[in-house]
Backbone as a chain_set.jsonl record, in Angstrom:
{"seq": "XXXXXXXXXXXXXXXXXXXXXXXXXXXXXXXXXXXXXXXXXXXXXXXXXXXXXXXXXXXXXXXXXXXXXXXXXXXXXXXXXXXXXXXXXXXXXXXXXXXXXXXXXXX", "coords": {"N": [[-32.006, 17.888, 41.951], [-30.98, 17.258, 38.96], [-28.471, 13.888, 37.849], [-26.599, 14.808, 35.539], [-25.321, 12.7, 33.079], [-22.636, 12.247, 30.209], [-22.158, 10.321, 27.403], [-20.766, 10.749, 26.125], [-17.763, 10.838, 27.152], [-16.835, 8.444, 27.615], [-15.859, 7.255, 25.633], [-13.707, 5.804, 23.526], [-9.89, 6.544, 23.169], [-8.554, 7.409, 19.897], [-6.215, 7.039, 17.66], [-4.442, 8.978, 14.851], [-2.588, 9.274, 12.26], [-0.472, 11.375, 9.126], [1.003, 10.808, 6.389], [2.347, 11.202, 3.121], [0.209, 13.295, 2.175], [-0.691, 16.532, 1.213], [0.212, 19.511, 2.927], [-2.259, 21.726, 2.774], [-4.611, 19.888, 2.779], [-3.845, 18.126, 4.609], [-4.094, 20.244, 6.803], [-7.254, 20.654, 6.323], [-8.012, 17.926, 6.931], [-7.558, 17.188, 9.404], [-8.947, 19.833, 10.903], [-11.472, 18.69, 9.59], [-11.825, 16.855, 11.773], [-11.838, 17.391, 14.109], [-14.072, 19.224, 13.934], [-15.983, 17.207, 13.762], [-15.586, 15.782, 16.045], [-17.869, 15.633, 17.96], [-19.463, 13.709, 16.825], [-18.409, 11.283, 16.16], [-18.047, 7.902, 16.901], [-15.71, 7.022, 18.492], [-12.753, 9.205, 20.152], [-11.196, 11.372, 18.498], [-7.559, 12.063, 17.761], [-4.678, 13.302, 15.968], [-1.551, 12.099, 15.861], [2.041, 12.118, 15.32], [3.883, 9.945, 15.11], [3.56, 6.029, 15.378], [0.405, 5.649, 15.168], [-2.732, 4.39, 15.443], [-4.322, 4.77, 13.386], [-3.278, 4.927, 9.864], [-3.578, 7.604, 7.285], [-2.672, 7.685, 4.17], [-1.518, 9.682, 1.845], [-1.963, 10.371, -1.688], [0.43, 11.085, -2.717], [2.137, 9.735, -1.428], [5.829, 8.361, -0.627], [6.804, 5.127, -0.112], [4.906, 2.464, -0.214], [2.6, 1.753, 1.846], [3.184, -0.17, 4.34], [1.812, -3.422, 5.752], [0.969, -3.837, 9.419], [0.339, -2.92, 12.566], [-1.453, -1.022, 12.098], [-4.758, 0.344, 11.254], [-4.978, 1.393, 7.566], [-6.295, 4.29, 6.143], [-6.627, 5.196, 2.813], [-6.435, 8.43, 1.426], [-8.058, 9.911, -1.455], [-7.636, 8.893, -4.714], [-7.957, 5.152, -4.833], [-6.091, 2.307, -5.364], [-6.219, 0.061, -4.255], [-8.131, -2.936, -4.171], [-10.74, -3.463, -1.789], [-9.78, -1.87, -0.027], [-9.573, 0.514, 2.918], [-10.984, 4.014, 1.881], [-10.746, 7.528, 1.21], [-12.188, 9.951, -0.705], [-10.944, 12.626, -2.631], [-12.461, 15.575, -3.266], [-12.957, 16.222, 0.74], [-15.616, 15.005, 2.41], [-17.728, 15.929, 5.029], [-19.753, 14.271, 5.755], [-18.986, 11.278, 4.622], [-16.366, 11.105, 5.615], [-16.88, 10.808, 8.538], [-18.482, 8.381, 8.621], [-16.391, 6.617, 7.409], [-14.213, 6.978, 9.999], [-15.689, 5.966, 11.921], [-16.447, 3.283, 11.202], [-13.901, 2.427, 10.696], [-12.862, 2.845, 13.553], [-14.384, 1.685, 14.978], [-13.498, -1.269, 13.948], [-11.028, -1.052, 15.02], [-11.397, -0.82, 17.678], [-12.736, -3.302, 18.515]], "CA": [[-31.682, 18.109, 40.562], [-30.87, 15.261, 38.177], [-27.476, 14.704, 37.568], [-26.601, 14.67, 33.961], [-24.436, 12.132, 32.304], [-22.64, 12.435, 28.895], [-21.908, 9.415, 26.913], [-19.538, 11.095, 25.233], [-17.137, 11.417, 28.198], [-16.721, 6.919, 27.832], [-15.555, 7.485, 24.381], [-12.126, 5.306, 23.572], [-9.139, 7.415, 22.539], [-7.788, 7.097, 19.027], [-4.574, 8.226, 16.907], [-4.479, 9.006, 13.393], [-1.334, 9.865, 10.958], [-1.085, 11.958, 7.817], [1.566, 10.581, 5.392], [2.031, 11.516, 1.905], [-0.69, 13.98, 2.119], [-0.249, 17.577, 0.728], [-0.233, 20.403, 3.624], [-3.687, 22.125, 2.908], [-5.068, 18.318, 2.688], [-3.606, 17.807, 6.148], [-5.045, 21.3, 7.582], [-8.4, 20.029, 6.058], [-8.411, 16.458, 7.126], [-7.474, 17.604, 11.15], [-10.217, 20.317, 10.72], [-12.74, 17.821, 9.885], [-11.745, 15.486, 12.533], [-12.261, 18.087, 15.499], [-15.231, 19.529, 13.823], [-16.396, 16.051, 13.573], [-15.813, 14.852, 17.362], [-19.348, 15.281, 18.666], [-20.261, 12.792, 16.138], [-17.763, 9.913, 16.175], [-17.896, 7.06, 17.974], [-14.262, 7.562, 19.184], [-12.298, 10.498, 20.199], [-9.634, 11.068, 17.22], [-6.504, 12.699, 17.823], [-3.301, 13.346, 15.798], [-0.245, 11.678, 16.431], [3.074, 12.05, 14.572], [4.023, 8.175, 14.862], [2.364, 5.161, 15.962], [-0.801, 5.744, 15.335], [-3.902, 3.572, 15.425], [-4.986, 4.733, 11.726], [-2.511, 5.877, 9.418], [-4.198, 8.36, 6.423], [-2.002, 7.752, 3.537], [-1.691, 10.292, 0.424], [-1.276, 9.961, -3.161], [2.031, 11.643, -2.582], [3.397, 8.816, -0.042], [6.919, 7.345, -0.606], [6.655, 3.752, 0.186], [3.248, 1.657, -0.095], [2.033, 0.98, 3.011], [3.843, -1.857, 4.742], [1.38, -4.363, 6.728], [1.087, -3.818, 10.34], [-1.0, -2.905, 13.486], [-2.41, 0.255, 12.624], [-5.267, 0.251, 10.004], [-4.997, 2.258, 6.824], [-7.216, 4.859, 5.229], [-5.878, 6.131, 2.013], [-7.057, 9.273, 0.745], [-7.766, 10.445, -2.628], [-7.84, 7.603, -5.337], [-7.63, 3.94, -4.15], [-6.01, 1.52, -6.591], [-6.282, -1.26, -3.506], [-9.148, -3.677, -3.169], [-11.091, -3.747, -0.233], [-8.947, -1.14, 1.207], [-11.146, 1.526, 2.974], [-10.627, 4.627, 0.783], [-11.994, 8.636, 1.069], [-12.164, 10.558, -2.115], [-11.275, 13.919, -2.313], [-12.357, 16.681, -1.805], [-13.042, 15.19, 1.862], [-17.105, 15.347, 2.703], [-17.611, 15.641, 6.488], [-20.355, 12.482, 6.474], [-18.3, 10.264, 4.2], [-15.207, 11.424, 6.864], [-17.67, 10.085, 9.99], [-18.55, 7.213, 8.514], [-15.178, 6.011, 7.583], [-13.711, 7.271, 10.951], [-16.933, 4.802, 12.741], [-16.099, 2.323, 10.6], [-12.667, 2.253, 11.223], [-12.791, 2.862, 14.762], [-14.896, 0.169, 15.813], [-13.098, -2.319, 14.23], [-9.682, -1.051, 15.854], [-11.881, -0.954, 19.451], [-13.265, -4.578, 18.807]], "C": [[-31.053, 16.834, 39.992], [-29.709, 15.874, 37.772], [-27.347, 14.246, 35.916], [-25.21, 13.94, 33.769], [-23.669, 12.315, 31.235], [-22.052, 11.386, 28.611], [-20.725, 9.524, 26.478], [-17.631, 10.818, 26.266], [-16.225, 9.75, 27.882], [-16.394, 7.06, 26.731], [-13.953, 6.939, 24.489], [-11.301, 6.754, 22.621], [-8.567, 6.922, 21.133], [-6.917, 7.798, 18.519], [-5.074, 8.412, 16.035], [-3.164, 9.474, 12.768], [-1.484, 10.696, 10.022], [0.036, 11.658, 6.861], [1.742, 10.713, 3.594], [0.753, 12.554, 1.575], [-0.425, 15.474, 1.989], [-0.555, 18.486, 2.656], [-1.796, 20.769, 3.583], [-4.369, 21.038, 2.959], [-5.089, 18.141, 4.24], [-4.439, 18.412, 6.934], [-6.328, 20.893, 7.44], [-9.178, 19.082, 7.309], [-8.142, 16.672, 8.755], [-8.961, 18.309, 11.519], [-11.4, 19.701, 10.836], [-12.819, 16.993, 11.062], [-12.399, 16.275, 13.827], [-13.755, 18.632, 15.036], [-16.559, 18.142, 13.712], [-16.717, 15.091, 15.191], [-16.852, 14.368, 18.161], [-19.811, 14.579, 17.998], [-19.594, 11.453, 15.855], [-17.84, 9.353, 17.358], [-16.991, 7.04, 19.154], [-13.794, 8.848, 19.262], [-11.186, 10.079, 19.117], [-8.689, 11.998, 17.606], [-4.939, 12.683, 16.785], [-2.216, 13.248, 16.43], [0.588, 11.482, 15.553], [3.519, 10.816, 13.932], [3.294, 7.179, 15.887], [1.382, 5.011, 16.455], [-1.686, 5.013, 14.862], [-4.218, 3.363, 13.699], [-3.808, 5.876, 11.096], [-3.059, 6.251, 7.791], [-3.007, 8.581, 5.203], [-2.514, 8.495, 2.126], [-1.32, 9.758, -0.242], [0.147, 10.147, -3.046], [3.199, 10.864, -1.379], [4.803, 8.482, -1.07], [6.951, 6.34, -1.057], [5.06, 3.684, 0.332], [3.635, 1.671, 1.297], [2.415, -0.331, 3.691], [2.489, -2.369, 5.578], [1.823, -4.299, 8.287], [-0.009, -3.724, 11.418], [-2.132, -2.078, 13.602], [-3.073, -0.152, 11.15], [-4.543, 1.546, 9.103], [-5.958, 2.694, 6.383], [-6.552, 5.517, 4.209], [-6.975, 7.082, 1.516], [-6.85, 10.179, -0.4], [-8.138, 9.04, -3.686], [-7.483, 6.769, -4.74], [-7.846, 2.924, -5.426], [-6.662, -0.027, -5.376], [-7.884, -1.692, -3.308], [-9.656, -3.762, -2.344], [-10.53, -2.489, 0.776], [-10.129, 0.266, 1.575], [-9.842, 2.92, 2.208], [-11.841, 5.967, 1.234], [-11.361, 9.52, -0.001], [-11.743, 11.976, -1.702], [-12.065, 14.803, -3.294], [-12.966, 15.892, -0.529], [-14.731, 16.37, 2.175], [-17.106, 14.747, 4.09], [-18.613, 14.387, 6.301], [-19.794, 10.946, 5.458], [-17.153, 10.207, 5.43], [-15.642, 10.738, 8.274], [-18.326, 9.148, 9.622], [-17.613, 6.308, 8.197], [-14.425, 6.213, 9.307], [-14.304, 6.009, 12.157], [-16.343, 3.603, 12.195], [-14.863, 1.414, 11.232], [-12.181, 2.328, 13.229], [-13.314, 1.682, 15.375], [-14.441, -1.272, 15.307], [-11.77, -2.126, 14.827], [-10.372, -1.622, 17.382], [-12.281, -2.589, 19.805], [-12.128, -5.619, 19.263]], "O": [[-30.748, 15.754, 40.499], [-29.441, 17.039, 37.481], [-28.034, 13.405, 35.336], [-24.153, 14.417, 34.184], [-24.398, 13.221, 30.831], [-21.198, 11.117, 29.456], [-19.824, 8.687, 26.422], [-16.552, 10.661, 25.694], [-14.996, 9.816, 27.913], [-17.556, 6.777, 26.436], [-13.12, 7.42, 25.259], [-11.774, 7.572, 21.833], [-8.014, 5.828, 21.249], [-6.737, 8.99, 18.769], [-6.272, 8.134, 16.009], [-2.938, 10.582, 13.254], [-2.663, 10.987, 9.825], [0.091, 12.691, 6.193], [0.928, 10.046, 2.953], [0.365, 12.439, 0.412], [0.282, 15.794, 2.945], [-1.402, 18.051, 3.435], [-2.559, 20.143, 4.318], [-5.352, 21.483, 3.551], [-6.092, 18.039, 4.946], [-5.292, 17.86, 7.628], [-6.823, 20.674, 8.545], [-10.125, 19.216, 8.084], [-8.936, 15.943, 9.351], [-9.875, 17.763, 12.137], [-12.237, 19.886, 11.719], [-13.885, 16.44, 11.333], [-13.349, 15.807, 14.454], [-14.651, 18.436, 15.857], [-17.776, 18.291, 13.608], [-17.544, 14.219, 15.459], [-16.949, 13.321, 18.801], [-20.996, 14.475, 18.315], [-20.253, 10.559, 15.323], [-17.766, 9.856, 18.479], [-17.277, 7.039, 20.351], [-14.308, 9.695, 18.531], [-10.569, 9.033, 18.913], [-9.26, 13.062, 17.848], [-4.121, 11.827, 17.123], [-1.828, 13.985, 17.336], [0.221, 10.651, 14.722], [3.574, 10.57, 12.727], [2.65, 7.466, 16.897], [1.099, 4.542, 17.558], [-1.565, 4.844, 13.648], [-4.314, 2.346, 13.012], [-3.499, 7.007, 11.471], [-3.01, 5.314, 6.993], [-2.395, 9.648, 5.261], [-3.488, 8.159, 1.453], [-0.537, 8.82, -0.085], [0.941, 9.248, -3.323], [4.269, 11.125, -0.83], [4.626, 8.386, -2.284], [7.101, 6.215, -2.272], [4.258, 4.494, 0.796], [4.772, 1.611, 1.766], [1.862, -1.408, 3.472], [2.034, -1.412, 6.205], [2.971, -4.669, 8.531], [-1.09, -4.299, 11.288], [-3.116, -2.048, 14.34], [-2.49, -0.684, 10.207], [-3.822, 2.42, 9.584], [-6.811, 1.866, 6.064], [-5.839, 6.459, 4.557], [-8.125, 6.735, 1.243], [-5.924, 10.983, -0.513], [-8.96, 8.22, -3.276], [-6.631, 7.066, -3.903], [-8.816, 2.678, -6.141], [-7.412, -0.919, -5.772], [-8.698, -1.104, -2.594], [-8.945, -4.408, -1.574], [-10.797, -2.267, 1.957], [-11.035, 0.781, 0.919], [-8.62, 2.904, 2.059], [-13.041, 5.85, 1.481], [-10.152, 9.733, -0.089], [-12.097, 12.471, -0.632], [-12.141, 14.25, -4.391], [-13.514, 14.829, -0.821], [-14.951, 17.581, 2.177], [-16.722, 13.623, 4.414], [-18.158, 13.356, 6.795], [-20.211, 9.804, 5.651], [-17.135, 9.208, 6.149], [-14.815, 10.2, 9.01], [-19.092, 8.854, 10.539], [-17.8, 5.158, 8.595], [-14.093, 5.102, 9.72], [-13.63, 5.37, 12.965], [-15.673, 2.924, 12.974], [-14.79, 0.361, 11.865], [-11.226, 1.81, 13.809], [-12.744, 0.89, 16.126], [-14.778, -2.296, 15.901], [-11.276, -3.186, 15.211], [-9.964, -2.584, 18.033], [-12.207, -3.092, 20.926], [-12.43, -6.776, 19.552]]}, "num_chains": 1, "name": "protein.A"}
């Protein structure tokens, strides 16, 4: 019998954050991420602090300081260049930012 591989299995681990982001937003944006796993490059996981990608709401605090973890803000994006998902959150905009973002953290 042949043995069977899964690709998936070699898959790097990643974090993610949720800052400034309303509750039901949050529940959402987790939701998509696990319903999303068989299709990202990376595995994504939630992590409280220091995490790889931190998912900043309209409703943050403080901008975004400069550091090691990328940012995705979600909802409007006044910033340039900055990667950016609209809401309401659409699972293949969500897995193509997530790819995106993942492979340049992994590179």
């Amino acid at each position: 019998m042949e043995s069977f591989q899964n690709p998936v299995r070699n898959r790097d681990q990643l974090t993610f954050s949720l800052e400034g982001v309303a509750e039901r937003e949050q529940t959402l944006f987790k939701s998509f991420v696990r319903l999303l796993d068989h299709r990202t490059h990376q595995r994504w996981a939630w992590c409280a602090e220091r995490a790889d990608l931190r998912v900043v709401g309209a409703a943050a605090t403080d901008a975004p300081s400069p550091g090691p973890a990328a940012i995705l803000f979600l909802g409007a994006c006044n910033t340039a260049g900055a990667h950016h998902l609209n809401l309401p959150i659409h699972a293949d905009a969500l897995e193509r930012v997530l790819n995106l973002i993942g492979g340049l953290i992994t590179a």
